[in-house]
C-alpha positions as CSV (number, residue, x, y, z in Angstrom):
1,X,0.0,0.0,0.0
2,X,1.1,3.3,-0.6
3,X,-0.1,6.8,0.3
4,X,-1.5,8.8,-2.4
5,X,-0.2,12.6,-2.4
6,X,-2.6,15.0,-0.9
7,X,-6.2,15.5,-2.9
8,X,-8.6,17.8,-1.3
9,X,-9.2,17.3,2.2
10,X,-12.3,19.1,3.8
11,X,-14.5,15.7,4.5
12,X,-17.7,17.7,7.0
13,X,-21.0,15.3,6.8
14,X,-22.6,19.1,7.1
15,X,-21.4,20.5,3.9
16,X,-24.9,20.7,1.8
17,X,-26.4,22.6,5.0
18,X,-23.2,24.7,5.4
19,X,-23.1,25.5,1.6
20,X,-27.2,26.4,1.8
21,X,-26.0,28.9,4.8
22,X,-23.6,29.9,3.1
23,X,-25.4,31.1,-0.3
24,X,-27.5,33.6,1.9
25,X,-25.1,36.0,2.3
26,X,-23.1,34.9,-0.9
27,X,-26.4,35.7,-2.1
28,X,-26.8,39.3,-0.9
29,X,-23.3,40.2,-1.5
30,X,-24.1,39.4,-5.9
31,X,-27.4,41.2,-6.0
32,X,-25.8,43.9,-4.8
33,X,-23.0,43.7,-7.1
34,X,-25.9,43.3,-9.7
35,X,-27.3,46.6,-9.4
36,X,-24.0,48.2,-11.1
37,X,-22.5,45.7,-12.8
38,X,-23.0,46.1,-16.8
39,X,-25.4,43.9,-19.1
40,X,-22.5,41.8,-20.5
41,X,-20.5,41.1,-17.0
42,X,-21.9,37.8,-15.4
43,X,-20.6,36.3,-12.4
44,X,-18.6,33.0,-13.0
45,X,-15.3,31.0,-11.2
46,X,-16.0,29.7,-7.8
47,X,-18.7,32.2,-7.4
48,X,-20.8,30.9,-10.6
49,X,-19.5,27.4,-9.0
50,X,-21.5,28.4,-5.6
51,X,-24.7,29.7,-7.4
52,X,-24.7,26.4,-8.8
53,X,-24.2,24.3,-5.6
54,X,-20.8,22.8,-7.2
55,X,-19.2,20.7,-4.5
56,X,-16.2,24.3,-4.2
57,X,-13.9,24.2,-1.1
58,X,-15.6,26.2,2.4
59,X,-16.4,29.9,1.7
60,X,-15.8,32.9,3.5
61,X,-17.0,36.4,4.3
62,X,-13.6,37.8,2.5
63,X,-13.9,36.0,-0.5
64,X,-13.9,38.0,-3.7
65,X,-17.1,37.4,-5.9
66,X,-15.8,36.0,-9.7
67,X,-17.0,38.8,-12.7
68,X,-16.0,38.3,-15.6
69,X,-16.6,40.8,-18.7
70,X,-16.3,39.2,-22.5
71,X,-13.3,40.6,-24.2
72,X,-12.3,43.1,-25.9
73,X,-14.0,45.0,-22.9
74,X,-11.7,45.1,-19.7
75,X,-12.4,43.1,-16.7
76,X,-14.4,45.3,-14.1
77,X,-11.9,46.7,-11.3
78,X,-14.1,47.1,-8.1
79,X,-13.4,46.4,-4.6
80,X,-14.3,43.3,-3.4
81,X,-14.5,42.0,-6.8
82,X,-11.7,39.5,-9.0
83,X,-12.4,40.2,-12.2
84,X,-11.9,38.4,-15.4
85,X,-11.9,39.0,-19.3
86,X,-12.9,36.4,-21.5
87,X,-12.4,35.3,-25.3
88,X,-14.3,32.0,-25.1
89,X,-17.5,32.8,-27.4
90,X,-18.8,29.0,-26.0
91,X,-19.7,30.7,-22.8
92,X,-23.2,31.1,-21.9
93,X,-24.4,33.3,-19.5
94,X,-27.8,31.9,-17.4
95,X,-29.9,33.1,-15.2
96,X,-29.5,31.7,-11.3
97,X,-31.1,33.0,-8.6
98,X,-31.8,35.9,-10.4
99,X,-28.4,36.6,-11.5
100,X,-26.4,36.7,-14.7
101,X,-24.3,33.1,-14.0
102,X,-21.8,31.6,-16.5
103,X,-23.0,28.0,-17.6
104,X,-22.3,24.8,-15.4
105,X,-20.0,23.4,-18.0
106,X,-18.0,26.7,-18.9
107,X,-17.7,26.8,-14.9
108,X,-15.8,23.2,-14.6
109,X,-13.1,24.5,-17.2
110,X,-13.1,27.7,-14.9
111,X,-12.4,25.8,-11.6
112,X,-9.7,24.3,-13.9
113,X,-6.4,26.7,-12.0
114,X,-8.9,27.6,-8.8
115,X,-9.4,24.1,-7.3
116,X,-7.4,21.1,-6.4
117,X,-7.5,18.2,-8.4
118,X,-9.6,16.1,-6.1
119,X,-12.1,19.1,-6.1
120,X,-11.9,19.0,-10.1
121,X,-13.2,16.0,-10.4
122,X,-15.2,16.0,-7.7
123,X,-17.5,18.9,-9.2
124,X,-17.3,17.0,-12.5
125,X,-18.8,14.1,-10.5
126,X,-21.4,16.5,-9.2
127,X,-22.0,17.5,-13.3
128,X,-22.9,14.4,-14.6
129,X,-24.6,13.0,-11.6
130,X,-28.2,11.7,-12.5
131,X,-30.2,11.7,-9.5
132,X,-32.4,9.0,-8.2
133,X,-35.2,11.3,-7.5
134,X,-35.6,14.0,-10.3
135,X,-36.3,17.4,-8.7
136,X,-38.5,19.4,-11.0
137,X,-36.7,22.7,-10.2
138,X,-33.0,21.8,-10.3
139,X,-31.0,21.5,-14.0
140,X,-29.9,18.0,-12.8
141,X,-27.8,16.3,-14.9
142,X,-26.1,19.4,-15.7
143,X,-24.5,18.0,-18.5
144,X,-22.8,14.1,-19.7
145,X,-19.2,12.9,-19.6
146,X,-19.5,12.8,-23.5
147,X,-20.7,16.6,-23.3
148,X,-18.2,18.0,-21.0
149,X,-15.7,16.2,-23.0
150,X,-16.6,18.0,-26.2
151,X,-16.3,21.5,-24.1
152,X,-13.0,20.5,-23.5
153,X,-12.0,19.5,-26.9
154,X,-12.2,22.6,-28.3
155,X,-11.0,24.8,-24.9
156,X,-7.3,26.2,-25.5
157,X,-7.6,28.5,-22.0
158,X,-5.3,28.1,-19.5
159,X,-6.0,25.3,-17.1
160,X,-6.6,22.7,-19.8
161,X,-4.3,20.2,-19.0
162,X,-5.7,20.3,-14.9
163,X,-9.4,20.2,-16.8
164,X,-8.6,17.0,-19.1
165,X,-6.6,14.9,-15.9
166,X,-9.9,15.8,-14.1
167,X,-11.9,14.9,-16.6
168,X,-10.3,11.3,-16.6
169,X,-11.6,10.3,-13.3
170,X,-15.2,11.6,-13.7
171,X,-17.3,8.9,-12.4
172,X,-21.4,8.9,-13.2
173,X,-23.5,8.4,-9.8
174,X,-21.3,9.7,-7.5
175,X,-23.8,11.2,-4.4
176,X,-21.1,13.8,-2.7
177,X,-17.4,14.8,-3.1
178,X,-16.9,12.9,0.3
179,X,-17.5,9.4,-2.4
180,X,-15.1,11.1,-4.8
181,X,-12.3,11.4,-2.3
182,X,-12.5,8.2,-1.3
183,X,-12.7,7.0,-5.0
184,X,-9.2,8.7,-5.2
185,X,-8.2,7.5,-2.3
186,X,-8.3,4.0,-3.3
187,X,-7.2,4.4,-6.6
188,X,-4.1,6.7,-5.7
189,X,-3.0,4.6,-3.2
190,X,-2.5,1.5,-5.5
191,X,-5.9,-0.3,-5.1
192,X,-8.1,-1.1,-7.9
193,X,-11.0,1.6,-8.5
194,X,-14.3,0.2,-7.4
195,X,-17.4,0.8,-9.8
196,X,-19.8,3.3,-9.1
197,X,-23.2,3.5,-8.3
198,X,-23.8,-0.1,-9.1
199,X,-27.5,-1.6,-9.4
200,X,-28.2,-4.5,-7.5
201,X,-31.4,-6.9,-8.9
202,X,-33.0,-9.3,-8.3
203,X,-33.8,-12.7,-10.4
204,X,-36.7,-11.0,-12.1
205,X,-34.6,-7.9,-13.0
206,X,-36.0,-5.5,-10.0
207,X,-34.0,-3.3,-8.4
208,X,-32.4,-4.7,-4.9
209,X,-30.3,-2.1,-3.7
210,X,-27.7,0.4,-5.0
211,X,-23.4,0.5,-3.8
212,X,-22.0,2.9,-4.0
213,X,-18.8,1.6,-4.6
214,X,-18.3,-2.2,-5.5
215,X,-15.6,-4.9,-7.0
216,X,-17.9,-7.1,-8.5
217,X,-15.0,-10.0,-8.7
218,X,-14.3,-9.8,-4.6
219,X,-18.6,-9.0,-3.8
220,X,-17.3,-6.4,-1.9
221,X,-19.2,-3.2,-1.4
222,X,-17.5,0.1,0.0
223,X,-19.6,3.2,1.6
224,X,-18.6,6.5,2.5
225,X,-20.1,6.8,6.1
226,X,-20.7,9.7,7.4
227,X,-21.8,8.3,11.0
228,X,-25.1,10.1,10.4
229,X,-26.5,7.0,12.7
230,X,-25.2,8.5,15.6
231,X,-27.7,11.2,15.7
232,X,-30.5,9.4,14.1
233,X,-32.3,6.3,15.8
234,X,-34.2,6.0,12.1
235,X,-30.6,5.6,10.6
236,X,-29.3,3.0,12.5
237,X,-32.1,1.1,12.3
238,X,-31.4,1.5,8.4
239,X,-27.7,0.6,8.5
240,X,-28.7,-2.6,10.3
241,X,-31.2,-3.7,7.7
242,X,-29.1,-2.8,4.7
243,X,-26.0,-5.2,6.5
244,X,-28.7,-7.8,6.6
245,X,-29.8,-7.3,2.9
246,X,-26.1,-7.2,1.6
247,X,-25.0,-10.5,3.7
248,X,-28.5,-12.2,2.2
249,X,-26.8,-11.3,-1.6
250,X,-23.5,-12.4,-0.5
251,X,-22.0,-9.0,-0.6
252,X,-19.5,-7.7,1.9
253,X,-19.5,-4.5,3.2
254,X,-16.5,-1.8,4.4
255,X,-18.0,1.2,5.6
256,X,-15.0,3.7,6.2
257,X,-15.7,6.6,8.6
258,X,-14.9,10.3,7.9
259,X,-12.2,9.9,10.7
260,X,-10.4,7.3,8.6
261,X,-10.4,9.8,6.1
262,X,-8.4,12.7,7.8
263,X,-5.0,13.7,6.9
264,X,-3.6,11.7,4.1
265,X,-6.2,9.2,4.6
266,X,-4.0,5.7,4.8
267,X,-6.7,4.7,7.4
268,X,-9.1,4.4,4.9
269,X,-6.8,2.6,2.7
270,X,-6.1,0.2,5.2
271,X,-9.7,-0.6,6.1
272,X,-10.4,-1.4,2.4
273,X,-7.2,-2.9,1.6
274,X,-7.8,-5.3,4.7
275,X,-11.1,-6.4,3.6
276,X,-10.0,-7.0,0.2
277,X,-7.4,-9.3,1.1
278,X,-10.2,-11.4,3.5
279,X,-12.3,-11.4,0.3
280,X,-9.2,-13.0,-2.0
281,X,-7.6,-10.2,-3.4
282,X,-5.0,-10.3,-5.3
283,X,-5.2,-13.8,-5.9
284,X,-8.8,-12.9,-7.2
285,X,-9.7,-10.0,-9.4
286,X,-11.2,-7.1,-8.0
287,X,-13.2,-5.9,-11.2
């Protein structure tokens, strides 16, 4: 086993609610910003990335909102505004929350030289992730793999090279950047990737269950928890059922705690790695 270099590592269970708190004010701070700025400036960077709920590192109260004005016009100079010029005609400016937004794709090539590359990927995952439950009001998908790569094909900005690496590792049915660490994780520290978001039927072709991570050659699933059962009676009650449903399908389970995931995370690698080896690995094939 080896330890992967460093990939992004804010792992907090409360991370939707925090970003939901945190658009409030975000929020306030761009419609007042939107009262001067000019008809072709839109907001875009990790700003447009926090409009859109993109999975961007923690914000705070002295970050500079992202405006970014088409060339040949100069970016806007204001205080408490970074501001950018753009040449990319493939942009396209939407409206979010009432504001002028650069499009979710155009956004990920953005992020390209303002995140990390566990970040990168992990708001690619958030892209392309089709959810379960459709909600009516939300753009979900944003976009495909197959789309986002034909953004990128024709991009020549600066950040390309981070973009296509990214790119590379973007998983569909990933449910939070917490899965797409420990996605990296794994596979950076010389374990097989697991598949994602894998469906689990029955005889008759009906649905069983979902993993979120599995190697289908060892039947061994592996969960992101984050130890929401310790506040909820209702979810504990749920872990123990879905153990019970995965030992009835001959599936093993590793559920790896946020805590294993601190630091470099080679506790997380340990715990799978372990389990693997119980299950036959590398005798047998993972995949």
């Amino acid at each position: 086993m080896r330890v992967p270099p460093g990939v992004f590592e804010s792992v907090d269970d409360g991370s939707d609610a925090r970003a939901g708190a945190d658009l409030v004010p975000l929020l306030a701070r761009c419609h007042a910003y939107a009262t001067i700025m000019r008809s072709s400036q839109f907001f875009s960077h990790v700003t447009a990335a926090r409009l859109w709920g993109l999975p961007v590192p923690p914000w705070s109260p002295e970050e500079l909102l992202d405006v970014a004005e088409p060339a040949p016009l100069r970016a806007p100079r204001v205080a408490g505004v970074r501001g950018h010029q753009f040449e990319d005609v493939r942009v396209r400016v939407l409206e979010r929350h009432g504001l002028r937004v650069a499009d979710p794709v155009s956004t990920f090539l953005h992020l390209a030289r303002a995140v990390d590359h566990g970040r990168l990927v992990a708001v690619g995952d958030h892209l392309v992730r089709v959810p379960r439950v459709p909600d009516p009001e939300e753009l979900r998908p944003f976009c495909t793999r197959a789309e986002l790569a034909a953004r990128l094909d024709g991009h020549r900005g600066r950040g390309r090279r981070a973009a296509v690496l990214a790119l590379g590792r973007v998983r569909d049915g990933v449910d939070s950047p917490q899965e797409t660490r420990l996605r990296l994780l794994l596979a950076d520290g010389g374990l097989p990737e697991p598949l994602t978001d894998v469906r689990v039927t029955d005889e008759s072709g009906g649905v069983v269950t979902w993993l979120d991570m599995f190697y289908p050659g060892l039947r061994l699933a592996v969960e992101y928890d984050g130890q929401q059962h310790r506040t909820s009676d209702r979810q504990f009650a749920r872990d123990g059922e879905r153990v019970e449903q995965l030992r009835r399908l001959d599936i093993g389970l590793v559920r790896v705690e946020r805590t294993a995931m601190s630091g470099s995370g080679v506790a997380a690698l340990r715990a799978v790695e372990s389990r693997m080896r119980e299950h036959g690995w590398p005798d047998r094939s993972a995949l």
